[in-house]
C-alpha positions as CSV (number, residue, x, y, z in Angstrom):
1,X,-48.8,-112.5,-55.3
2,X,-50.9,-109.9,-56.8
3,X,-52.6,-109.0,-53.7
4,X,-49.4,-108.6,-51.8
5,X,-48.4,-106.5,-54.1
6,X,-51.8,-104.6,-53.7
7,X,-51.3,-104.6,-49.8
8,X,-47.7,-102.9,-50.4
9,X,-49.4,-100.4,-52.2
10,X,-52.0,-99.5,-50.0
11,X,-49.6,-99.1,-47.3
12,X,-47.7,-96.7,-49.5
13,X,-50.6,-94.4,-50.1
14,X,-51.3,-94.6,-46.3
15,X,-47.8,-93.2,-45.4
16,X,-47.9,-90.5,-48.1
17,X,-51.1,-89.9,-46.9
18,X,-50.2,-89.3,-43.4
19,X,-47.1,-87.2,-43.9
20,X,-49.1,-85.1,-46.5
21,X,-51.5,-84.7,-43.6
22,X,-49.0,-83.6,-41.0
23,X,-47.7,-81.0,-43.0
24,X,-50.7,-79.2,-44.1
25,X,-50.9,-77.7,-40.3
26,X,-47.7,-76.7,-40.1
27,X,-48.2,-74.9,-43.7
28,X,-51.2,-72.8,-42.5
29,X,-49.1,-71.8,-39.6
30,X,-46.7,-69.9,-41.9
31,X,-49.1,-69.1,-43.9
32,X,-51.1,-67.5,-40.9
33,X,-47.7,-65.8,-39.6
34,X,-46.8,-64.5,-42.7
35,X,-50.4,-62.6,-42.9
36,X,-49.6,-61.1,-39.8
37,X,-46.1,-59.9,-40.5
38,X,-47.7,-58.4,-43.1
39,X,-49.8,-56.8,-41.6
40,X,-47.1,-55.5,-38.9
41,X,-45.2,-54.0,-41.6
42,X,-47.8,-51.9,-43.0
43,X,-48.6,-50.8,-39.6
44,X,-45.3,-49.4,-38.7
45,X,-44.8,-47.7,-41.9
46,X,-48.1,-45.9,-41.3
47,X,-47.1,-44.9,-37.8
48,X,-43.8,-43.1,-39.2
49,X,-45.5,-41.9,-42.1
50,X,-47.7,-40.0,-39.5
51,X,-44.8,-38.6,-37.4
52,X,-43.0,-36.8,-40.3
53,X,-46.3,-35.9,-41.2
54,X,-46.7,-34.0,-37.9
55,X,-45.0,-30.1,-38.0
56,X,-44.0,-30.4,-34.1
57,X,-42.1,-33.2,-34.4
58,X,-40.7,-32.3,-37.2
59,X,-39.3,-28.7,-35.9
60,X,-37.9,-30.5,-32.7
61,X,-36.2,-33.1,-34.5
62,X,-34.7,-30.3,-36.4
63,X,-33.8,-27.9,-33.7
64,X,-32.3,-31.0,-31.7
65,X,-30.1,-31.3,-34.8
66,X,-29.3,-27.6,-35.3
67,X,-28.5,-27.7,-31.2
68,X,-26.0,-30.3,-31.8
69,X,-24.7,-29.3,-35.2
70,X,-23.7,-25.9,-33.0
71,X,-22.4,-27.4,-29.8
72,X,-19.9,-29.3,-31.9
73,X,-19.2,-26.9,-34.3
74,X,-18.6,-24.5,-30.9
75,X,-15.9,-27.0,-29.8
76,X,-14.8,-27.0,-33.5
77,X,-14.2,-23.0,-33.1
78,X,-12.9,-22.7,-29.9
79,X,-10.2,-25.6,-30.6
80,X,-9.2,-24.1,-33.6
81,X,-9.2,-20.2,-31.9
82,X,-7.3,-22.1,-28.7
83,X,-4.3,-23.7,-31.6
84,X,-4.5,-20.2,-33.7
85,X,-3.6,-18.2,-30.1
86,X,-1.3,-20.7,-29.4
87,X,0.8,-20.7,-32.8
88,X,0.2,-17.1,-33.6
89,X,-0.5,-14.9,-30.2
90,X,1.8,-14.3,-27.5
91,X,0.5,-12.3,-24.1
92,X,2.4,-11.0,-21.2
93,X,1.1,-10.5,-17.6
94,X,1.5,-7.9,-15.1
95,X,0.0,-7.6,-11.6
96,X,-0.8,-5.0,-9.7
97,X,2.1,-6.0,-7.3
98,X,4.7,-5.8,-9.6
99,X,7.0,-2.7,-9.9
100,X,6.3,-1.7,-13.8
101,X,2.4,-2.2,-13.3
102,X,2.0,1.6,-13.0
103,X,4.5,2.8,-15.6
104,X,2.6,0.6,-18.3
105,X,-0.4,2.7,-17.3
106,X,1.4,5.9,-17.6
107,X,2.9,4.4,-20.9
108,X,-0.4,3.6,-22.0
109,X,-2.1,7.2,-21.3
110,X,0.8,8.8,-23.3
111,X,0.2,6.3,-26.3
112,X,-3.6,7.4,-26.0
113,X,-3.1,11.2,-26.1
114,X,-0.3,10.8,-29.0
115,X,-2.6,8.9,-30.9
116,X,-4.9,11.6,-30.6
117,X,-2.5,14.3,-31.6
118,X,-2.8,15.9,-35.1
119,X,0.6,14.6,-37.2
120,X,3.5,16.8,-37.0
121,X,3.8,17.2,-40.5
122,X,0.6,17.5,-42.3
123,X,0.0,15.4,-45.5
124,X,-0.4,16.0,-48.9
125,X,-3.8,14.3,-48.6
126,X,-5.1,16.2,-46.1
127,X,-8.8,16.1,-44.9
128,X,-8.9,12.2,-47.0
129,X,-5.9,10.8,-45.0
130,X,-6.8,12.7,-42.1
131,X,-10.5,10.5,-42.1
132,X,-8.4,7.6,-42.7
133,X,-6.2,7.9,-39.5
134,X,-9.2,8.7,-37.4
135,X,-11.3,5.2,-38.6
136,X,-8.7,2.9,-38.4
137,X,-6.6,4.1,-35.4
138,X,-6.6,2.3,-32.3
139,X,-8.7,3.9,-29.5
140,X,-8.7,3.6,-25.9
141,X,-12.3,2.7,-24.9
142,X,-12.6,3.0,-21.2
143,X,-11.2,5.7,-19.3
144,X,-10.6,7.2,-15.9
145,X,-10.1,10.5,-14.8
146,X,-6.9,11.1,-12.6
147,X,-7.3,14.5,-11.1
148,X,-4.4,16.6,-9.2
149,X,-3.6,19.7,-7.7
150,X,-0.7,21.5,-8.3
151,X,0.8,24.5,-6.6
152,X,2.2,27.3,-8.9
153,X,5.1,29.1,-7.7
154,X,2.9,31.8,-6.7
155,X,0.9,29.6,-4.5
156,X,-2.3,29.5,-6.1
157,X,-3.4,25.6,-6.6
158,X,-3.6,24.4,-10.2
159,X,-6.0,21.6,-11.0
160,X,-5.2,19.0,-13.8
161,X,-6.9,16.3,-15.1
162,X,-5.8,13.2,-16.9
163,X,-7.4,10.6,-18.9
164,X,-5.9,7.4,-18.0
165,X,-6.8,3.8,-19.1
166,X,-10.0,2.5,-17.2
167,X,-10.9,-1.4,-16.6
168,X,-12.1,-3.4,-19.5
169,X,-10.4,-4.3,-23.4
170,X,-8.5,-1.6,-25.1
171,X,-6.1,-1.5,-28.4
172,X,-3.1,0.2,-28.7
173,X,-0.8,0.2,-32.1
174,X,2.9,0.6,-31.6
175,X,5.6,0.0,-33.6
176,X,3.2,-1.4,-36.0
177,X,2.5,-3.9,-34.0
178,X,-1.6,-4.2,-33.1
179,X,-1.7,-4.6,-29.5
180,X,-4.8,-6.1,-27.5
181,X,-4.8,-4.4,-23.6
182,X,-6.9,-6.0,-20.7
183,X,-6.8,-4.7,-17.4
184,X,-9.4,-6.4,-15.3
185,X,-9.8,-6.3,-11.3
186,X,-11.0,-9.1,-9.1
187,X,-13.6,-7.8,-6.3
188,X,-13.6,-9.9,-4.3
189,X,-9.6,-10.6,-4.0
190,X,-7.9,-8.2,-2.0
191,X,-4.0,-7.4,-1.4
192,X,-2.9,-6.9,1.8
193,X,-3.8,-2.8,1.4
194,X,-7.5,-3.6,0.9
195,X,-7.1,-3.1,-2.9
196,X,-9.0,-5.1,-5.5
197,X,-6.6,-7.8,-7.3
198,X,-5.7,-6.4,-10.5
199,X,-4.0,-7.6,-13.8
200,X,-2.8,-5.8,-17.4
201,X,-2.3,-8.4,-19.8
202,X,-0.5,-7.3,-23.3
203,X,-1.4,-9.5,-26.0
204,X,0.3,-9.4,-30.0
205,X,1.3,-11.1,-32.5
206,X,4.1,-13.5,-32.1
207,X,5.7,-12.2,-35.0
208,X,5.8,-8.8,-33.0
209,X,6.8,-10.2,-29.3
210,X,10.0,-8.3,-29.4
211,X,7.6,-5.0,-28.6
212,X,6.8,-6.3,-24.8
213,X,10.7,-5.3,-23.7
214,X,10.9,-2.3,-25.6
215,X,7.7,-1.1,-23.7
216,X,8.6,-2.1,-20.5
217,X,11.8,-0.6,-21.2
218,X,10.5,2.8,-22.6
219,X,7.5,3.1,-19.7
220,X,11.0,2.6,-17.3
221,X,12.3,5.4,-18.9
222,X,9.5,7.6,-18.3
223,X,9.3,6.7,-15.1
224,X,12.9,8.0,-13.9
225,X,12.9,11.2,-16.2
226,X,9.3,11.9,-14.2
227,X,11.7,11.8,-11.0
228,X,14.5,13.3,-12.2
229,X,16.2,15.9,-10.4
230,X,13.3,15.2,-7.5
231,X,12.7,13.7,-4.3
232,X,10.0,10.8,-3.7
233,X,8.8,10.6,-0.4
234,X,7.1,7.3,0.8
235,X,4.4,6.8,3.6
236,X,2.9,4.1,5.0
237,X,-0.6,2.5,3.6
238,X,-1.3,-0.2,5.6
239,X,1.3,-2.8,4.9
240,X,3.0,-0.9,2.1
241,X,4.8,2.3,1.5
242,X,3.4,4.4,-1.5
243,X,4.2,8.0,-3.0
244,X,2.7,10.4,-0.8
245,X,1.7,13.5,-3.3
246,X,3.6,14.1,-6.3
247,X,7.7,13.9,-6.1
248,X,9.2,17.3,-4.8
249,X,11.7,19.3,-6.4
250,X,15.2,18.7,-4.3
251,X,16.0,20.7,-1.5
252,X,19.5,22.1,-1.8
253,X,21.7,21.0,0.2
254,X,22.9,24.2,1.6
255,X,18.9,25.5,2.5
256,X,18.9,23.4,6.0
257,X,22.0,25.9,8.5
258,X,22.9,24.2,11.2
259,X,25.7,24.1,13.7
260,X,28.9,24.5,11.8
261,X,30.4,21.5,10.2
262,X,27.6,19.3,11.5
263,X,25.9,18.7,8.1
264,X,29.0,18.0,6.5
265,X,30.0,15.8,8.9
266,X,26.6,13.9,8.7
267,X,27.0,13.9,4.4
268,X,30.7,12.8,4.7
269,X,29.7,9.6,7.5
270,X,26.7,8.2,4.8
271,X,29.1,8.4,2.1
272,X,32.0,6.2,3.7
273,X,28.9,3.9,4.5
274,X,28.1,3.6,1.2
275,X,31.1,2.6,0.1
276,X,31.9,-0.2,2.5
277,X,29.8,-2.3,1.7
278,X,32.2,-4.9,1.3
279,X,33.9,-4.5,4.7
280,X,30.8,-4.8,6.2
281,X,29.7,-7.8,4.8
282,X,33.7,-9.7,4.6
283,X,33.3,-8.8,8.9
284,X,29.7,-10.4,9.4
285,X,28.7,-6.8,10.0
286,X,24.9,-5.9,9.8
287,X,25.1,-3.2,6.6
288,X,23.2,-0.7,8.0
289,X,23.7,2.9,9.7
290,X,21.3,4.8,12.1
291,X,21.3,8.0,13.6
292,X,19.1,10.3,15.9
293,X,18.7,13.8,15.5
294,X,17.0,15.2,18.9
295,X,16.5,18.9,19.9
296,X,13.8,21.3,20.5
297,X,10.8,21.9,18.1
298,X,11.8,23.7,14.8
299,X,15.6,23.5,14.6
300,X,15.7,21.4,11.6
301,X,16.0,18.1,12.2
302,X,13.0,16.8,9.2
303,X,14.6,19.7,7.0
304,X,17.5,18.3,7.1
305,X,17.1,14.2,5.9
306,X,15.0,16.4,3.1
307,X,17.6,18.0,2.3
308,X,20.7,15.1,2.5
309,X,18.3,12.7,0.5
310,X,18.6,15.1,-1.9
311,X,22.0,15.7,-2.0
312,X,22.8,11.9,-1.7
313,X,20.4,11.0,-5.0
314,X,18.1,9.5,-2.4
315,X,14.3,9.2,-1.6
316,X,12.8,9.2,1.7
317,X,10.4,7.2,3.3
318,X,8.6,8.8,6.9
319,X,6.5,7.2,9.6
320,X,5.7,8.4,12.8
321,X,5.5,5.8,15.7
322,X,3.0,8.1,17.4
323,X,0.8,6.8,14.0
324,X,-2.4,5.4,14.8
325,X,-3.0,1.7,14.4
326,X,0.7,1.1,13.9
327,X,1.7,-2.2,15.4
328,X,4.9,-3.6,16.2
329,X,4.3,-6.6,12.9
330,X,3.6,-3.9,10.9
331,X,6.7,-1.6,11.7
332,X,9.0,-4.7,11.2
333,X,7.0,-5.3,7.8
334,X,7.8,-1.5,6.5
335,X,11.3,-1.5,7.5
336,X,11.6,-4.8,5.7
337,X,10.1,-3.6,2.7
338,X,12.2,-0.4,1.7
339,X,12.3,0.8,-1.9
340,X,15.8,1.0,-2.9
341,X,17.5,3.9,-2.5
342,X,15.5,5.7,0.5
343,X,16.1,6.9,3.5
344,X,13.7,6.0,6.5
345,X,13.0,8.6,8.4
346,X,10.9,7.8,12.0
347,X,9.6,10.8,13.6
348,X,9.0,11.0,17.4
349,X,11.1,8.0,18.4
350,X,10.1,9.1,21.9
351,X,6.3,7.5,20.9
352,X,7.5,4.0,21.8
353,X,7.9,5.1,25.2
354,X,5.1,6.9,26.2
355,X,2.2,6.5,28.3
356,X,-0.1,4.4,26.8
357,X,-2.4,4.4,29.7
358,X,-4.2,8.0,28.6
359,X,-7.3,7.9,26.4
360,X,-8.3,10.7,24.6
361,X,-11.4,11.8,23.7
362,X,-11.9,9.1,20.4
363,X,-11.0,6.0,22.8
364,X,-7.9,6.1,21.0
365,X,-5.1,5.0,24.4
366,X,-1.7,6.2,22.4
367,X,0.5,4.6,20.1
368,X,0.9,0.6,19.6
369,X,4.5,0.5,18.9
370,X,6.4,-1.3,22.2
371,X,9.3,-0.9,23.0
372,X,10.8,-4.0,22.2
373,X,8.7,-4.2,19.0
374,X,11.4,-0.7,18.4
375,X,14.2,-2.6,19.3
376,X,14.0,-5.2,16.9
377,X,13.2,-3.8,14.1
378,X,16.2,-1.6,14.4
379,X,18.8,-5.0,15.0
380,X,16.3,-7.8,15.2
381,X,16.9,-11.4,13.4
382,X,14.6,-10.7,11.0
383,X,15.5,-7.0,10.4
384,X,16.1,-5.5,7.1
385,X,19.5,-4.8,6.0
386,X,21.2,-2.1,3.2
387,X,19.6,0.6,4.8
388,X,20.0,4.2,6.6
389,X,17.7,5.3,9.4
390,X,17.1,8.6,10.6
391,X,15.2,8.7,13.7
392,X,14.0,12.8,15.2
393,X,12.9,13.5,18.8
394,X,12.0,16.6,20.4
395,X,13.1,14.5,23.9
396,X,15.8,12.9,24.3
397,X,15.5,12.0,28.2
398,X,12.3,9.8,27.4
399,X,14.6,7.6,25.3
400,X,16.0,4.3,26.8
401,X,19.8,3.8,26.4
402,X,19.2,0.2,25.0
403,X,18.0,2.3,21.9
404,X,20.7,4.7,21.4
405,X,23.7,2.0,21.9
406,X,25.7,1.2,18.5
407,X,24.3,-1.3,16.5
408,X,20.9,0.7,17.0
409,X,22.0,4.2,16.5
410,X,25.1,4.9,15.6
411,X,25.1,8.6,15.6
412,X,23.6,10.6,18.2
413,X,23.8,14.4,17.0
414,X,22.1,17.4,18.8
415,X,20.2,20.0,16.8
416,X,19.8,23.4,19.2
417,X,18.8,26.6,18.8
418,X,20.4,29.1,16.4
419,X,23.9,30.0,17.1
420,X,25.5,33.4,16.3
421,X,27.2,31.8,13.3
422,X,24.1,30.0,12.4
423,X,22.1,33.8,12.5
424,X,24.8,34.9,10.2
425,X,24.4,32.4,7.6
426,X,20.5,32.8,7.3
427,X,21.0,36.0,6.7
428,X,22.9,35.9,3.9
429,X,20.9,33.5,2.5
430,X,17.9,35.4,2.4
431,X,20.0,39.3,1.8
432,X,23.2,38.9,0.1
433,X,22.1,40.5,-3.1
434,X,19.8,43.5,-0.7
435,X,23.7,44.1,2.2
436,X,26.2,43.9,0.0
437,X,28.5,45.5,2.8
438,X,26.7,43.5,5.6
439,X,26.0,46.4,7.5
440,X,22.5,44.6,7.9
441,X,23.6,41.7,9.6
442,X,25.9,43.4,11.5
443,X,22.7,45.6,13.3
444,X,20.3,42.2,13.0
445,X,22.7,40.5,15.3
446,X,23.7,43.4,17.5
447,X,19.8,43.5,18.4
448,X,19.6,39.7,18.8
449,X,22.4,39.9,21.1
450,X,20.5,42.8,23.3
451,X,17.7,40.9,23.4
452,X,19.7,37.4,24.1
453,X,18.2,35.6,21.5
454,X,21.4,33.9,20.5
455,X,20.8,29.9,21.3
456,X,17.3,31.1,22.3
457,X,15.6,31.2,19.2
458,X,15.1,28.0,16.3
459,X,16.4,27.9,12.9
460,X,12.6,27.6,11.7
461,X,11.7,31.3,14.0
462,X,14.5,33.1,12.0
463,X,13.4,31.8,8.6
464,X,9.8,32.6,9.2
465,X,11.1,36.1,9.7
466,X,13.1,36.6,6.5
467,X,10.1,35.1,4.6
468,X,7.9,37.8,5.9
469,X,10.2,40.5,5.2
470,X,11.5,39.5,1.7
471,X,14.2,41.8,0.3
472,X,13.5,44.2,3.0
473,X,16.4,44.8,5.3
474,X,14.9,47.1,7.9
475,X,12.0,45.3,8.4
476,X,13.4,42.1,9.0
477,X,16.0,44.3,11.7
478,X,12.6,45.9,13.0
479,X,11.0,42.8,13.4
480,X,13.7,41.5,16.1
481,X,11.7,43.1,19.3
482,X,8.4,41.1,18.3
483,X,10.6,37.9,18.0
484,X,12.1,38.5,21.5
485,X,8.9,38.6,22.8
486,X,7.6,35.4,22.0
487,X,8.5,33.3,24.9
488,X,11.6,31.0,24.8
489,X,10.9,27.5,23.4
490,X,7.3,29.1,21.5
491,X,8.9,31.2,19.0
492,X,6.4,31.6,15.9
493,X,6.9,32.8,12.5
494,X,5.2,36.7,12.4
């Protein structure tokens, strides 16, 4: 018994023995791991320990940071400047197409030379408000010189320049309202003229928006009193019409003598035209109205639109089809693209007939107009309408009767030589206030009738006469043997 008992406990110690044997290995695994996580560890830390010890990396670790910290905080800015412009801002447009674009720039030059005036009323303050006004007033920053030459009555030319608003950022303050100006122009875009692309943007507070239609409304203004009481006349650049000089006083009326009755006739035509506007249109009528003035050289005929466009409140726009590089697209374009309120004149109407076969000297072969190209831009489908065309020749017979039939022209009318009565008329004109009695005229056309000058001699021959001869009867009388010399048809001013 008691060695069973033994036996049982050997056994026991032998198991114990065993399992405490298996283990031990296992333990000095962990143990052995555990040494080398250790050792890891202490590694690592030494290696980080010796890049923040390092100045390099430490500056470009900070300048990556710093790049950052400014990128977003640029996004940060601009968003916020984006939502500020947006709640707070408001800009208008303009291009360089539209019709106000160059009375904002005229607007703007006069804003920059009243800001620039001394004050009307001087201050109390004096030289310290005076210093004041000067630092914080708006300033125009970039500016262009716009030079022209004017002719005094005498004559002589007179030069003037102007300052006028230049490409880049300007301010303006009107109406209390601060206003931010950008004109910029685009190089490489061009208009149909071969001009640079340009924009004006106006940009204020929203607060102050209501200013935008009171300067478009005030530049407007300016714009018609700089025409008032004168005559604009258009000519062709390119594709487009445009001012040709400065607008010119109006010619009276009564400063163009023709044929008796004829003018008056012409005036009293337009005017009924005018005012059936309706009829036309209620009848399917084209509303338009041409005529043709034809006669000799210097009898009036370009004198005379000058002079109705006056009278009718009118400007005028000329082209000559014997114009070089004028095509038949870009006739149709101009007559399509009228300014309101003007008159087309085309000079030599005869050019669309012509030989095109002779070359001059430049390789240039005669006009490009055709003669259908003509013809439908008078009538054609896509011919302009609200419109009144004067068309001059010097030659009538070169003129094909497709052109002159109604619908085309719808008044032929013949401009000749100076009549008797016509002679007469001139002559007061220029003497009333020297022959009271008329004893003058009576002798100046006794001597043109001796030396058959009557329906020999143009309208334009006569007034270059008078003009030489200014308040001086006898001379003007004295002068009538040289005119008579000059042959028929070649009559020039002395």
């Amino acid at each position: 018994m008691v060695m069973h008992e033994n036996a049982n406990a050997n056994a026991a110690e032998s198991a114990i023995a065993s399992i405490t044997g298996a283990r031990a290995p296992k333990q000095h695994a962990l143990n052995q791991l555990s040494t080398v996580g250790q050792g890891s560890g202490s590694g690592s830390g030494s290696i980080w320990s010796q890049l923040l010890s390092n100045p390099f990396f430490t500056a470009g670790f900070g300048l990556a940071g710093l790049g950052a910290a400014a990128r977003y905080g640029s996004r940060a800015l601009s968003s916020a400047a984006s939502l500020i412009k947006h709640r707070m801002l408001v800009d208008v447009e303009i291009t360089r197409h539209d019709k106000s674009y160059p009375w904002i720039l005229d607007w703007m030059t006069r804003q920059y030379h009243t800001q620039l005036a001394p004050p009307a009323h001087p201050s109390r303050l004096g030289i310290v408000e005076s210093l004041i006004r000067r630092r914080w007033s708006p300033r125009l920053h970039h500016l262009q010189i716009d030079t022209q030459v004017v002719k005094s009555p005498a004559g002589s030319d007179h030069t003037t320049f102007a300052l006028v608003p230049g490409h880049g950022s300007h301010i303006l303050r009107y109406k209390n309202a601060f206003i931010a100006v950008s004109r910029e122009r685009v190089e490489r875009s061009q208009d149909s003229q071969g001009r640079p692309f340009e924009t004006l943007k106006l940009t204020t507070l929203y607060h102050y928006r209501h200013v935008f239609e009171d300067i478009l409304r005030e530049s407007h203004e300016m714009a018609n009193r700089s025409v008032e009481g004168k005559t604009v006349v258009y000519t062709s650049h390119r594709m487009a019409w445009e001012p040709s000089g400065e607008p010119k006083r109006r010619r009276p009326f009564q400063s163009v003598v023709l044929q008796h009755g004829l003018a008056e006739r012409i005036l009293h035509d337009i005017r009924e035209f005018q005012d059936a506007r309706t009829w036309y249109l209620d009848r399917g009528i084209p509303y338009r109205r041409g005529y043709l003035l034809y006669g000799p050289p210097g009898t009036g005929k370009t004198s005379f639109v000058q002079a109705l466009a006056g009278e009718m409140d009118c400007n005028i726009a000329m082209l000559s089809l014997s114009q070089r590089g004028l095509t038949d697209d870009l006739l149709n374009q101009l007559l399509v693209q009228v300014p309101p309120r003007t008159i087309v004149l085309l000079e030599d109407a005869d050019a669309a007939f012509s030989n095109r076969q002779q070359v001059d000297s430049h390789g240039y072969s005669g006009a490009n107009v055709t003669y259908s190209g003509l013809l439908n831009a008078l009538d054609g489908v896509a011919s302009a309408e609200e419109r009144i065309i004067f068309m001059t020749t010097n030659h009538l017979d070169r003129l094909d009767d497709a052109l002159i039939r109604p619908g085309r022209v719808d008044m032929t009318l013949h401009l000749g030589h100076a009549t008797e009565d016509q002679m007469e008329r001139l002559w007061d004109r220029f003497y009333a206030e020297h022959d009271r009695d008329g004893s003058g005229r009576r002798r100046f056309i006794d001597k043109a009738r001796k030396h058959d000058l009557v329906d020999k001699v143009s309208t334009a021959a006569l007034q270059g006469l008078f003009v030489y001869n200014k308040g001086h009867v006898e001379g003007a009388i004295a002068m009538v043997d040289q005119l008579a010399a000059l042959r028929p048809g070649q009559q020039k001013s002395p």
